[in-house]
N, CA, C and O atoms as CSV, one atom per row, in Angstrom:
chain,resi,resn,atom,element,x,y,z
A,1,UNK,N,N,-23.870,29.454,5.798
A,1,UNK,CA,C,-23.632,29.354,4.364
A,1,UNK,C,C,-22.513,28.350,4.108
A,1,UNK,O,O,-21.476,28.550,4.741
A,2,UNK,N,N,-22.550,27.365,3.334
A,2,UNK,CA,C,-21.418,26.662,3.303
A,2,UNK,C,C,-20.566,26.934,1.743
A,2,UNK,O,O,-20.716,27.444,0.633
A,3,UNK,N,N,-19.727,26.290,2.473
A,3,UNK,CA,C,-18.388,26.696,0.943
A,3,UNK,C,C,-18.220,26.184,-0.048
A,3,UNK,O,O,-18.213,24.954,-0.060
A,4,UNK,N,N,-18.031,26.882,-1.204
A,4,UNK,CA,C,-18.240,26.276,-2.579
A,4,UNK,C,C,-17.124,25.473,-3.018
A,4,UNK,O,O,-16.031,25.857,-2.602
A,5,UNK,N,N,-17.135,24.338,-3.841
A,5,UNK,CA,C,-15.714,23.470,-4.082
A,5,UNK,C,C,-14.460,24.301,-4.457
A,5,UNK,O,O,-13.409,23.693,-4.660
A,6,UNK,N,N,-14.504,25.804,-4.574
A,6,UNK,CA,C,-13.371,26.162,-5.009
A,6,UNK,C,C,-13.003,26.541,-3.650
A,6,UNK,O,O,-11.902,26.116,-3.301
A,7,UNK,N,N,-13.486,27.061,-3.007
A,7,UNK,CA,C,-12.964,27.669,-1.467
A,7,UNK,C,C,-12.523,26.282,-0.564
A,7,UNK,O,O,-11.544,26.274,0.182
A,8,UNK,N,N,-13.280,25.309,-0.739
A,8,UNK,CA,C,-12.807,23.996,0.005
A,8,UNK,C,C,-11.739,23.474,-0.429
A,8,UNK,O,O,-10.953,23.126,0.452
A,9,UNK,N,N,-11.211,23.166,-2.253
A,9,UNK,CA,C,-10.066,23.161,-2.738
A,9,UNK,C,C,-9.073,23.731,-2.168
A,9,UNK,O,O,-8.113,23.083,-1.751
A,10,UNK,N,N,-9.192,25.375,-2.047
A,10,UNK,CA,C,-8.144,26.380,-1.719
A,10,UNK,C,C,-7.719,25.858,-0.235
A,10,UNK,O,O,-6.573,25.722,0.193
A,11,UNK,N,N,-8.842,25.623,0.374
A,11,UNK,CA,C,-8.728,25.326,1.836
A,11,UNK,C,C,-7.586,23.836,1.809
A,11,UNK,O,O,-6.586,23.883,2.525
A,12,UNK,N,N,-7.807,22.792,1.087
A,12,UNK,CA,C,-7.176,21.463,1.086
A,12,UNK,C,C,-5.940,21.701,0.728
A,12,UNK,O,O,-5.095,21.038,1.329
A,13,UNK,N,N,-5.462,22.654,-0.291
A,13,UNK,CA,C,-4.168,23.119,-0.318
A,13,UNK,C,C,-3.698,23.813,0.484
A,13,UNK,O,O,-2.507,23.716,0.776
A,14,UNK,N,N,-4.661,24.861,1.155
A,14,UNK,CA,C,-3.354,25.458,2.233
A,14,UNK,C,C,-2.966,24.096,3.246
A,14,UNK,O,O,-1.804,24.042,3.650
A,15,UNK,N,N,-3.558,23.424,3.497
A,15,UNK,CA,C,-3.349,22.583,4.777
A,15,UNK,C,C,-2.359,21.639,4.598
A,15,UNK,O,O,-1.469,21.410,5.418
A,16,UNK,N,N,-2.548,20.925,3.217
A,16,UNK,CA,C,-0.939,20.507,2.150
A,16,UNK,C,C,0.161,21.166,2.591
A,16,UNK,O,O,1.217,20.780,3.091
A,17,UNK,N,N,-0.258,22.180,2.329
A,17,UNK,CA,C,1.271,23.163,2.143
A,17,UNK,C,C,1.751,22.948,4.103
A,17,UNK,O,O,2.867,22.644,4.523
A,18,UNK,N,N,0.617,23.202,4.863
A,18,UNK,CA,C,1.074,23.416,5.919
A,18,UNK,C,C,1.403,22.522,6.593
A,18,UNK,O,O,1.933,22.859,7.652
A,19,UNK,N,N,1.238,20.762,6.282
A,19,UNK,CA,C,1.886,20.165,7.153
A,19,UNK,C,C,3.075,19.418,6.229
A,19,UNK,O,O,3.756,18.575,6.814
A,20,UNK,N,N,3.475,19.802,4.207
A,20,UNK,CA,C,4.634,19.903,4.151
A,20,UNK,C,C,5.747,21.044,4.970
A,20,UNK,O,O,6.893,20.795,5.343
A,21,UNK,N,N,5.181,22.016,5.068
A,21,UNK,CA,C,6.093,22.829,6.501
A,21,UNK,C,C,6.496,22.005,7.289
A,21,UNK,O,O,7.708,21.904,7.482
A,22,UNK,N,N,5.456,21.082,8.047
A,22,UNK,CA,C,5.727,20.311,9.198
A,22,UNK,C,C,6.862,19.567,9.160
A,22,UNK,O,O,7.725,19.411,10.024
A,23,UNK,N,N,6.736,18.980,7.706
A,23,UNK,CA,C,7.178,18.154,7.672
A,23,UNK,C,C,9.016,18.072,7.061
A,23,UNK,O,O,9.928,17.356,7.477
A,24,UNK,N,N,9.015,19.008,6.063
A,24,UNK,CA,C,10.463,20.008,6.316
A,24,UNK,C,C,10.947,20.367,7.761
A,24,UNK,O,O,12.158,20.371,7.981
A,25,UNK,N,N,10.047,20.673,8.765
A,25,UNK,CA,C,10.608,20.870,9.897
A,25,UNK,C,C,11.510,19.928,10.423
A,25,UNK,O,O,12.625,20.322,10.764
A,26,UNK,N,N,11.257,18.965,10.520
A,26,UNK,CA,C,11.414,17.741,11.184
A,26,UNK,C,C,12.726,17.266,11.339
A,26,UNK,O,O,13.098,16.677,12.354
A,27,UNK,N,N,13.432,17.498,10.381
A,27,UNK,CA,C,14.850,16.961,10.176
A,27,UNK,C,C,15.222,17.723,9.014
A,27,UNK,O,O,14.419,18.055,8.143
A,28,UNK,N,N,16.662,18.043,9.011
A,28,UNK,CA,C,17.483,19.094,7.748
A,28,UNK,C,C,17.968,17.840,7.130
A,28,UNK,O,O,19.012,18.116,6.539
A,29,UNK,N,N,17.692,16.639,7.007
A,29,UNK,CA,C,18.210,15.425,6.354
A,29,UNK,C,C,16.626,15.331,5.331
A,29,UNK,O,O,16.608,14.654,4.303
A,30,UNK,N,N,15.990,15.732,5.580
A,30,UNK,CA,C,14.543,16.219,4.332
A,30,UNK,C,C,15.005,17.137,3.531
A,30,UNK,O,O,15.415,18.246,3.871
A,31,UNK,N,N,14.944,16.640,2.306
A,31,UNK,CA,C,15.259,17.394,1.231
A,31,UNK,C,C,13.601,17.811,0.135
A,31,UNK,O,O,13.498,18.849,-0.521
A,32,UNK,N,N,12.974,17.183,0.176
A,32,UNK,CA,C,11.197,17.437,-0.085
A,32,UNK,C,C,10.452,17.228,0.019
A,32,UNK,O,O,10.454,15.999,0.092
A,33,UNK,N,N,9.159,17.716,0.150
A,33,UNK,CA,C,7.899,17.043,1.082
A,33,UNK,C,C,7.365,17.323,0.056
A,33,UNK,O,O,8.223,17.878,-0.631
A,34,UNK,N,N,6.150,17.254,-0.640
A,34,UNK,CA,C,5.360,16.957,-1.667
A,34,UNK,C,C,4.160,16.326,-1.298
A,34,UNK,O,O,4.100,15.434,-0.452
A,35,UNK,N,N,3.044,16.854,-2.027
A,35,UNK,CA,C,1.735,15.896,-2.345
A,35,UNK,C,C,1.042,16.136,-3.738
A,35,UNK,O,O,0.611,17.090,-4.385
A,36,UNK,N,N,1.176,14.607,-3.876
A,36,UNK,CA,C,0.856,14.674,-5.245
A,36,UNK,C,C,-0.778,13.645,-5.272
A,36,UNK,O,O,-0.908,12.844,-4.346
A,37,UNK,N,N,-1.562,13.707,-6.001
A,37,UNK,CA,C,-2.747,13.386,-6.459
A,37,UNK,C,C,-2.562,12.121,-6.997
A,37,UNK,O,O,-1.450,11.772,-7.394
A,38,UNK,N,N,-3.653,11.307,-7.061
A,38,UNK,CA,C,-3.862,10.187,-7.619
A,38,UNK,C,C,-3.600,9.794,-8.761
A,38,UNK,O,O,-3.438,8.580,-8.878
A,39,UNK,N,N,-3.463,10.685,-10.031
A,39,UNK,CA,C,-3.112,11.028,-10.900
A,39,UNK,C,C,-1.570,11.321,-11.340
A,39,UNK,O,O,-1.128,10.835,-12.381
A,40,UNK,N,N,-0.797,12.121,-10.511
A,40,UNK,CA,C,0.639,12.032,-10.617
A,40,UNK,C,C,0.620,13.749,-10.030
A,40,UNK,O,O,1.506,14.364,-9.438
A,41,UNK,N,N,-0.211,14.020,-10.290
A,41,UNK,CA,C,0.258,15.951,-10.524
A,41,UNK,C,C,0.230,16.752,-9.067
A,41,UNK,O,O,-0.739,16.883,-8.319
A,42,UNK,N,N,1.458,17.202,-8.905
A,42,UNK,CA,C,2.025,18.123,-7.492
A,42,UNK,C,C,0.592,18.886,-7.218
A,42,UNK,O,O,-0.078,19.512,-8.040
A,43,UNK,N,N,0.339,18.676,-5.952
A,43,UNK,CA,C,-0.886,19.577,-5.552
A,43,UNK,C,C,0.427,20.982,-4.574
A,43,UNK,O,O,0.378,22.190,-4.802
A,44,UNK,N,N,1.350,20.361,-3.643
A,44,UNK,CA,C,1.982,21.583,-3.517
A,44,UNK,C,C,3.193,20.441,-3.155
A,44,UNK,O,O,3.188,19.210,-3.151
A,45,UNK,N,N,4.385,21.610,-2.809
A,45,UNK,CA,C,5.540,21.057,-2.515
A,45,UNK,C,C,6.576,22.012,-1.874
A,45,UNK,O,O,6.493,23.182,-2.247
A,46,UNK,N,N,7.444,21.741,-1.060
A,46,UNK,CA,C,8.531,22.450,-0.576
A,46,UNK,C,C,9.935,21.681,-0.518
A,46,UNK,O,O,9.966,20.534,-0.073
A,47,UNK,N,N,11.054,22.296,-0.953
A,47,UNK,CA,C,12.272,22.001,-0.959
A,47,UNK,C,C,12.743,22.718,0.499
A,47,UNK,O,O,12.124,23.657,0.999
A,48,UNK,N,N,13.661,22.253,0.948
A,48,UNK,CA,C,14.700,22.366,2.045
A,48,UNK,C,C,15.454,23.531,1.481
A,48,UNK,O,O,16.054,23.685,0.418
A,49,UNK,N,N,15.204,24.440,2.697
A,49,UNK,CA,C,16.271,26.001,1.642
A,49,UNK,C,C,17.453,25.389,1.540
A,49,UNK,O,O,17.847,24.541,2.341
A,50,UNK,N,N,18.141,25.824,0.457
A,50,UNK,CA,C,19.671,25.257,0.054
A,50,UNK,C,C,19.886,24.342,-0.580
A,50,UNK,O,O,20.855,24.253,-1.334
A,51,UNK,N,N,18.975,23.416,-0.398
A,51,UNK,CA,C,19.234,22.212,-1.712
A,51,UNK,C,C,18.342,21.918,-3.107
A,51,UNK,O,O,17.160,22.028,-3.431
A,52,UNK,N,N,19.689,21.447,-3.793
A,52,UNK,CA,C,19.493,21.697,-4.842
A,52,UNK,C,C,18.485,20.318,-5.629
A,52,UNK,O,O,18.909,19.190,-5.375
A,53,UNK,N,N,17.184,20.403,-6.560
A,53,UNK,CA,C,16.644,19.559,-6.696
A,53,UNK,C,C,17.658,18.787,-7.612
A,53,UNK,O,O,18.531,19.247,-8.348
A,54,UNK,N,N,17.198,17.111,-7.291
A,54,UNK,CA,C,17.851,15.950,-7.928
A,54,UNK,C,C,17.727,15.977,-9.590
A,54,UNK,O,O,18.544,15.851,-10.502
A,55,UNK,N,N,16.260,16.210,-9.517
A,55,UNK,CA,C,15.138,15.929,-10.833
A,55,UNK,C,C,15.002,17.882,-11.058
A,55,UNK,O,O,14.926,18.917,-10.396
A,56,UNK,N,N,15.049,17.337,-12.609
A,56,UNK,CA,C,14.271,18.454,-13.480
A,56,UNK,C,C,12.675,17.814,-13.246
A,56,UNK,O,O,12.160,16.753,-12.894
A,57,UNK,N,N,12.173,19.465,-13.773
A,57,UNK,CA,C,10.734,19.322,-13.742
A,57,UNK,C,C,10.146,18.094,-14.240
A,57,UNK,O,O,9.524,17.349,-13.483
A,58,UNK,N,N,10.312,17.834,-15.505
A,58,UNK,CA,C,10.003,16.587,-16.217
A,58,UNK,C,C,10.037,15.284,-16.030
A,58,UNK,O,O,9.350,14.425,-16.582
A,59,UNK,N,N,10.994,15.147,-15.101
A,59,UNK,CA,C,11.469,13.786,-14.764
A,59,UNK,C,C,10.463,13.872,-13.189
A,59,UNK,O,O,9.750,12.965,-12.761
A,60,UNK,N,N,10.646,15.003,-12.661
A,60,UNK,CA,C,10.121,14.871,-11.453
A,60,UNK,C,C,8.105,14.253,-11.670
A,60,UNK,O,O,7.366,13.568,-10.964
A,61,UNK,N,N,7.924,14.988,-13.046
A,61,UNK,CA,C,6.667,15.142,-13.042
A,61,UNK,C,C,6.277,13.283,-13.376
A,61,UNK,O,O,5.306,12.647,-12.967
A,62,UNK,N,N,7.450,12.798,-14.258
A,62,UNK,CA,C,7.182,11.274,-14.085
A,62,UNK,C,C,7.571,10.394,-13.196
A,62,UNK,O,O,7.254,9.219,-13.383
A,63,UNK,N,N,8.119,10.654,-12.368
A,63,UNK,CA,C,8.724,10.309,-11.364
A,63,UNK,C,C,6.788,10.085,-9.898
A,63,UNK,O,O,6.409,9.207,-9.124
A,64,UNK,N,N,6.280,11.385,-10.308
A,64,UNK,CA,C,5.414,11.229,-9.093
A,64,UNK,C,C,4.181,10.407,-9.927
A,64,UNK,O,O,3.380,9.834,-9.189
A,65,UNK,N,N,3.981,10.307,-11.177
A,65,UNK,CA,C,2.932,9.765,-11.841
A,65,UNK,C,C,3.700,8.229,-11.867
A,65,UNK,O,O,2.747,7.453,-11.789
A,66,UNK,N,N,4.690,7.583,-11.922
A,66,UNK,CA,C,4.874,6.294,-11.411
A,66,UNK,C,C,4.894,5.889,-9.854
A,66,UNK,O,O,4.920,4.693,-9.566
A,67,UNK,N,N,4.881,6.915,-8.799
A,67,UNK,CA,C,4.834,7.088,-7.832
A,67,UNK,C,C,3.216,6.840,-7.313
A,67,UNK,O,O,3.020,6.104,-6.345
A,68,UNK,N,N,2.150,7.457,-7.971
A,68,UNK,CA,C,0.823,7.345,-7.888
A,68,UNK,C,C,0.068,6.726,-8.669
A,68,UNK,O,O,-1.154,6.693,-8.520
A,69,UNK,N,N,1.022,5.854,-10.095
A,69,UNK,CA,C,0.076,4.649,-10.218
A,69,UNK,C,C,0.778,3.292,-8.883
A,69,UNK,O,O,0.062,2.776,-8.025
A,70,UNK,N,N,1.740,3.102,-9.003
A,70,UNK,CA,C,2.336,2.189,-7.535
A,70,UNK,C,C,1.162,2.089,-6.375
A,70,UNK,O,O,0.617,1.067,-5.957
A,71,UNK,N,N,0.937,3.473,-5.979
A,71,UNK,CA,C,0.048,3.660,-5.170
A,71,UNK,C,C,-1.533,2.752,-5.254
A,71,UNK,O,O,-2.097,1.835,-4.657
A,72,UNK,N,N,-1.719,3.457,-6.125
A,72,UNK,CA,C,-2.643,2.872,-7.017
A,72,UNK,C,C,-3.247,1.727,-7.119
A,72,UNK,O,O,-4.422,1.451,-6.878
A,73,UNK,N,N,-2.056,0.809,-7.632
A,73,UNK,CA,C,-2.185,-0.178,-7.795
A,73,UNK,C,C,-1.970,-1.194,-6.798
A,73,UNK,O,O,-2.572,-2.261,-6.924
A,74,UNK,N,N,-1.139,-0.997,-5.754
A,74,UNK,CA,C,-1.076,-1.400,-4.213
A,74,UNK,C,C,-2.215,-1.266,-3.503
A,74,UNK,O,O,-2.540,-2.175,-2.739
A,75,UNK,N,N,-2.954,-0.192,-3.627
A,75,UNK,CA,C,-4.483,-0.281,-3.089
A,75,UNK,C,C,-5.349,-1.045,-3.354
A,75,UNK,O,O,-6.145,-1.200,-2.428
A,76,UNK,N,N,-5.617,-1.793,-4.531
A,76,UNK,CA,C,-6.335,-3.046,-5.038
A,76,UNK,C,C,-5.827,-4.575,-4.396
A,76,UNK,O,O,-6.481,-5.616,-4.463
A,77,UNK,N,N,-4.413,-4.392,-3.731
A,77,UNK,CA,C,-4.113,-5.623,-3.051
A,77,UNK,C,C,-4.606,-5.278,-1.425
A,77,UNK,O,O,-4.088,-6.025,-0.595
A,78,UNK,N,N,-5.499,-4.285,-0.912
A,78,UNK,CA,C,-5.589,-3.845,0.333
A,78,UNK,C,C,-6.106,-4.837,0.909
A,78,UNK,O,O,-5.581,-5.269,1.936
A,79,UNK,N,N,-7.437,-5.517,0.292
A,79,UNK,CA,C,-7.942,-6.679,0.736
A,79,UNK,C,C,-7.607,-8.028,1.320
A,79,UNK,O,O,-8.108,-8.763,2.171
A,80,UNK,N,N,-6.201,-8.068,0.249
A,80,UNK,CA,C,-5.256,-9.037,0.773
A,80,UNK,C,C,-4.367,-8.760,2.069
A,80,UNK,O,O,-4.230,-9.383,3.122
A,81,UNK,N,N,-3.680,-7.283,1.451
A,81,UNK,CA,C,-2.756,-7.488,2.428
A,81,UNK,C,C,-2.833,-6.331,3.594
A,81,UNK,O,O,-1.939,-6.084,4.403
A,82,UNK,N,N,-4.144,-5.663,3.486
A,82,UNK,CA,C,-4.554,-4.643,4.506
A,82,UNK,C,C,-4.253,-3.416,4.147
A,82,UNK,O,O,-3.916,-3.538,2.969
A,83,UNK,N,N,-4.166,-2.286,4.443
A,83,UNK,CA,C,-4.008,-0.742,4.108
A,83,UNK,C,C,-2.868,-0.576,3.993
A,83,UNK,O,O,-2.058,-0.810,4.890
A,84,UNK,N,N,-2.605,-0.170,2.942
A,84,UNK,CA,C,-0.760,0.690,2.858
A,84,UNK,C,C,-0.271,1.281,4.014
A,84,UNK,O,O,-1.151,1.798,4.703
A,85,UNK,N,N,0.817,1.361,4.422
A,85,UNK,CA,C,0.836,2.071,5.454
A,85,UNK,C,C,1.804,2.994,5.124
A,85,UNK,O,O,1.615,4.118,5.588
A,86,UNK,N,N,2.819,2.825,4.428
A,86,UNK,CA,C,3.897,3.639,3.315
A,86,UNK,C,C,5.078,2.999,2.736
A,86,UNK,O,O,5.403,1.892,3.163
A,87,UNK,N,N,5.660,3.483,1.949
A,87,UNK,CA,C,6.344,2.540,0.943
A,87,UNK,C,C,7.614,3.740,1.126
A,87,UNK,O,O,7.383,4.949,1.094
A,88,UNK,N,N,9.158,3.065,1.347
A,88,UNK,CA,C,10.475,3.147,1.316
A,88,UNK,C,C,10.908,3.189,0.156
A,88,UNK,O,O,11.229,2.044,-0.161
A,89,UNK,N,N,11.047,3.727,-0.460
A,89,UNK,CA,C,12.170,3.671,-2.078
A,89,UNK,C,C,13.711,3.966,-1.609
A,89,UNK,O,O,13.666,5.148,-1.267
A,90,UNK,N,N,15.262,3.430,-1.386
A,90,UNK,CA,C,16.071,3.791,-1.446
A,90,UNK,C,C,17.079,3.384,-2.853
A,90,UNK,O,O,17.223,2.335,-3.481
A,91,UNK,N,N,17.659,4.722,-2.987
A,91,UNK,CA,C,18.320,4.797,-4.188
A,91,UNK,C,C,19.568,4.965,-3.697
A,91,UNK,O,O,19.629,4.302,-2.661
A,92,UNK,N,N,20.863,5.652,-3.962
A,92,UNK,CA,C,21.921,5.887,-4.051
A,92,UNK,C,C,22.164,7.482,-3.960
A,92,UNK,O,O,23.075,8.081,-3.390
A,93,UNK,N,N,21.279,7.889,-4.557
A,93,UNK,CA,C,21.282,9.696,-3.974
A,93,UNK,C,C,19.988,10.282,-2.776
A,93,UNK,O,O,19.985,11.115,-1.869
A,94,UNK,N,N,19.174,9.528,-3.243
A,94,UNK,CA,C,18.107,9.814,-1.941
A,94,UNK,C,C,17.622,8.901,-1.453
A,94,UNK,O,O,18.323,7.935,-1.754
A,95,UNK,N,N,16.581,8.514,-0.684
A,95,UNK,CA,C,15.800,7.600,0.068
A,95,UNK,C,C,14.533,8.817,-0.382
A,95,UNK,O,O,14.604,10.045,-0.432
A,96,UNK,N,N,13.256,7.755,-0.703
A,96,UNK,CA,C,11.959,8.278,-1.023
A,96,UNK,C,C,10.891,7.650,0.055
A,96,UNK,O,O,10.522,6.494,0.260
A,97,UNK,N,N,10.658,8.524,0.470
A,97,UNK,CA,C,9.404,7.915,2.143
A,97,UNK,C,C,7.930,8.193,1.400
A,97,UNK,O,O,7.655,9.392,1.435
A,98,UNK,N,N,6.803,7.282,0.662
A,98,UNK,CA,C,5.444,7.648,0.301
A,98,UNK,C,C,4.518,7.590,1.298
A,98,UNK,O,O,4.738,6.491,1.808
A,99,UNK,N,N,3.638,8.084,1.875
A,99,UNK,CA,C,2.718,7.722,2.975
A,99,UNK,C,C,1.410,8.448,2.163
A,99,UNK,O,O,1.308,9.650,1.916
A,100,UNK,N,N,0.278,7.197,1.763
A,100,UNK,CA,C,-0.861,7.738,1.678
A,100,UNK,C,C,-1.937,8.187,2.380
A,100,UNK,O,O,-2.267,7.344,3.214
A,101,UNK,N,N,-2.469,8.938,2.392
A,101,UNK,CA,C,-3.684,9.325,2.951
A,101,UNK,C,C,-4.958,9.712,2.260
A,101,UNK,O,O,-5.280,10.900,2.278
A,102,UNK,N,N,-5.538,9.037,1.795
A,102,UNK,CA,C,-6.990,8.525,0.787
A,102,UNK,C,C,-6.654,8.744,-0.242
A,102,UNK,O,O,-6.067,7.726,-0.608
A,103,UNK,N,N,-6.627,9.820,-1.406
A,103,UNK,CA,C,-6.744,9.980,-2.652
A,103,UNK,C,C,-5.405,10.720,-2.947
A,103,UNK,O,O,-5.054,11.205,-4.022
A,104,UNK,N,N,-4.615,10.702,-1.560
A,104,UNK,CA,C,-2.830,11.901,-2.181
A,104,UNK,C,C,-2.186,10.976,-1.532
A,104,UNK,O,O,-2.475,9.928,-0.955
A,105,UNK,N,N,-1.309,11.550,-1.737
A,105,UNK,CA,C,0.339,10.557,-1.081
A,105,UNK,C,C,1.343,11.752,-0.954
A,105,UNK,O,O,1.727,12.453,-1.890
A,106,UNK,N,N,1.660,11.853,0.206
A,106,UNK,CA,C,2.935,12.782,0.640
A,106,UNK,C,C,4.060,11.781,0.324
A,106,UNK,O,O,4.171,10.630,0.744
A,107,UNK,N,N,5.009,12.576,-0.646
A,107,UNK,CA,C,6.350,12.094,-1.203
A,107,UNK,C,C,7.129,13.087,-0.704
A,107,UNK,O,O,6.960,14.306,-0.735
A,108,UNK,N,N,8.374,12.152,-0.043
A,108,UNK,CA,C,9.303,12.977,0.922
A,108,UNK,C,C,10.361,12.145,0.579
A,108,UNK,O,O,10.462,10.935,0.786
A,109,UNK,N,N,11.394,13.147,-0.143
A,109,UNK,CA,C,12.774,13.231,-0.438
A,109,UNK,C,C,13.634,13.214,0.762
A,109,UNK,O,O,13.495,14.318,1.289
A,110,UNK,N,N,14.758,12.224,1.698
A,110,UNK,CA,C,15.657,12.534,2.294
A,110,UNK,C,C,16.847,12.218,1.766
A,110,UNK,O,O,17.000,11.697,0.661
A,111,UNK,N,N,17.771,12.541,2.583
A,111,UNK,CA,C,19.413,12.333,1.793
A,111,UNK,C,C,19.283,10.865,2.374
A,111,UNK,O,O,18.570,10.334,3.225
A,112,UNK,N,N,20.540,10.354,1.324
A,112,UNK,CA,C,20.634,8.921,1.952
A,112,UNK,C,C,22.041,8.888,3.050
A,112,UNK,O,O,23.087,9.493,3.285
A,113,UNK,N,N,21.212,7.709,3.508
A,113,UNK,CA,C,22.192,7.227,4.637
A,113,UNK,C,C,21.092,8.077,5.624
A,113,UNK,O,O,21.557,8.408,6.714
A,114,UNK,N,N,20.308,8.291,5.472
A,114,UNK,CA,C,19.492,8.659,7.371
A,114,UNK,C,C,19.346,7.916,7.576
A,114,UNK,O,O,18.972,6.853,7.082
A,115,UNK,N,N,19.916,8.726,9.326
A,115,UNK,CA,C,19.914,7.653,10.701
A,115,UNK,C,C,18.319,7.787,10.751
A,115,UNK,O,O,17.527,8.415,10.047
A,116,UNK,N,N,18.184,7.076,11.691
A,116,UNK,CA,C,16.949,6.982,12.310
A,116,UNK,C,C,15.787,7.363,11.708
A,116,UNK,O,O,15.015,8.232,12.113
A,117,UNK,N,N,15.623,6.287,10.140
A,117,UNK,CA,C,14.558,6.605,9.055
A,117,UNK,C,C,13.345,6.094,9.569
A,117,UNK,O,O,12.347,6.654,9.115
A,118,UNK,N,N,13.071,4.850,10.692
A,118,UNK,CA,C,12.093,4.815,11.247
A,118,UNK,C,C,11.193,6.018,12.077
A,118,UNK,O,O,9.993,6.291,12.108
A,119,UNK,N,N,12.625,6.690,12.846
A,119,UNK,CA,C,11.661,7.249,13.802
A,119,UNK,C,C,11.129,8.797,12.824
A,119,UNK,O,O,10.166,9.517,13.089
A,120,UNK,N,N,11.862,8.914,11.973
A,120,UNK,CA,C,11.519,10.129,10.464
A,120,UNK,C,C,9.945,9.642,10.119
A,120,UNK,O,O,8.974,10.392,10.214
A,121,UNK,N,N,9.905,8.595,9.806
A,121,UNK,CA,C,8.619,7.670,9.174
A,121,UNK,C,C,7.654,8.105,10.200
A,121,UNK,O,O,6.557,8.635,10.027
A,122,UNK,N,N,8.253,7.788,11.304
A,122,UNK,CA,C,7.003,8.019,12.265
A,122,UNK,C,C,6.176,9.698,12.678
A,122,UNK,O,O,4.974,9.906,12.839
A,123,UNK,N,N,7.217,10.590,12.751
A,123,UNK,CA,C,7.243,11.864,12.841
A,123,UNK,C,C,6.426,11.972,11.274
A,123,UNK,O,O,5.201,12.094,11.264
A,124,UNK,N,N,7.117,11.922,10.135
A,124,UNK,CA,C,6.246,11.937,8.938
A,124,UNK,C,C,4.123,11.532,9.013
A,124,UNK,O,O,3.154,12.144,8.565
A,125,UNK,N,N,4.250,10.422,9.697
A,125,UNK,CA,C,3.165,9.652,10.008
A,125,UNK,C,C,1.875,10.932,11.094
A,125,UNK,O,O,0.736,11.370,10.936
A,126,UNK,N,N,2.552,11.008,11.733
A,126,UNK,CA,C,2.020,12.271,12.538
A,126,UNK,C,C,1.790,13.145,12.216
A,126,UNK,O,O,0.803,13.339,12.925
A,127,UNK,N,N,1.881,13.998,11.641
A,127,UNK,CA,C,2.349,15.229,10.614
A,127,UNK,C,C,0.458,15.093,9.602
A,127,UNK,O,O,-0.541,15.810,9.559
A,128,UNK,N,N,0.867,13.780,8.983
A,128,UNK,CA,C,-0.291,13.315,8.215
A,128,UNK,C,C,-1.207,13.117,9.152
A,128,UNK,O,O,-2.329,12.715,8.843
C-alpha cells in the first residue's frame, strides 16, 4: 500500500527536524538550524538550548523569505555558473551558512568569529 501525500509530508518533516538535530550537534558555536521552503516559510527549526534568538518572529519570517527568493534567484544563473553549492552571509552578530538541497535550504545561524567555518560548512554539507 503506498503512502498518501500527508504521511509522506509528515515523513519529510520528521527527517528535517532530524538532521537539524544533526546539525545543532555539531558545534555549540550553532546557534540555528532551520529549513525553510522555497517560498520563505520554516518547515522546522531548532535553536541551541540557551540562546537567545537574534530576530523576532517577524523579522525572522522576512529574513528567510529574502533568504529563499536569493536562492531562487541564484538558481536561474545555474547554467552559467553551475549548482549552488551554499552561500556565507556574515554580519556582525552572526554568520548565516545557506546550503540548498532541491526545493529547501537549511539556514544555519552561527556566532561570529567561528573558527574553522569551512570545516562547519563541510560537516553541515554531510548532515544534508
Amino acid at each position: 500500500m503506498s503512502k498518501t501525500p500527508e504521511e509522506k509530508w509528515k515523513e519529510s518533516i520528521i527527517s528535517y527536524r532530524k538532521n537539524c538535530q544533526n546539525i545543532i550537534a555539531i558545534s555549540k558555536s550553532i546557534r540555528y538550524a532551520g529549513v525553510i521552503n522555497e517560498y520563505g516559510r520554516t518547515l522546522t527549526g531548532i535553536i541551541q538550548p540557551g540562546i537567545k534568538p537574534i530576530l523576532k518572529p517577524e523579522d525572522a519570517k522576512n529574513e528567510f523569505f529574502i533568504v529563499s527568493n536569493l536562492i531562487t534567484l541564484r538558481h536561474v544563473q545555474s547554467k552559467a555558473f553551475g549548482s549552488l553549492d551554499h552561500i556565507v552571509l556574515q554580519h556582525k552578530k552572526a554568520t548565516i551558512v545557506c546550503v540548498p538541497d532541491g526545493n529547501i535550504v537549511y539556514y544555519v545561524s552561527l556566532n561570529p568569529g567561528t573558527t574553522s567555518l569551512e570545516g562547519i560548512i563541510k560537516k553541515i554539507k554531510s548532515v544534508v
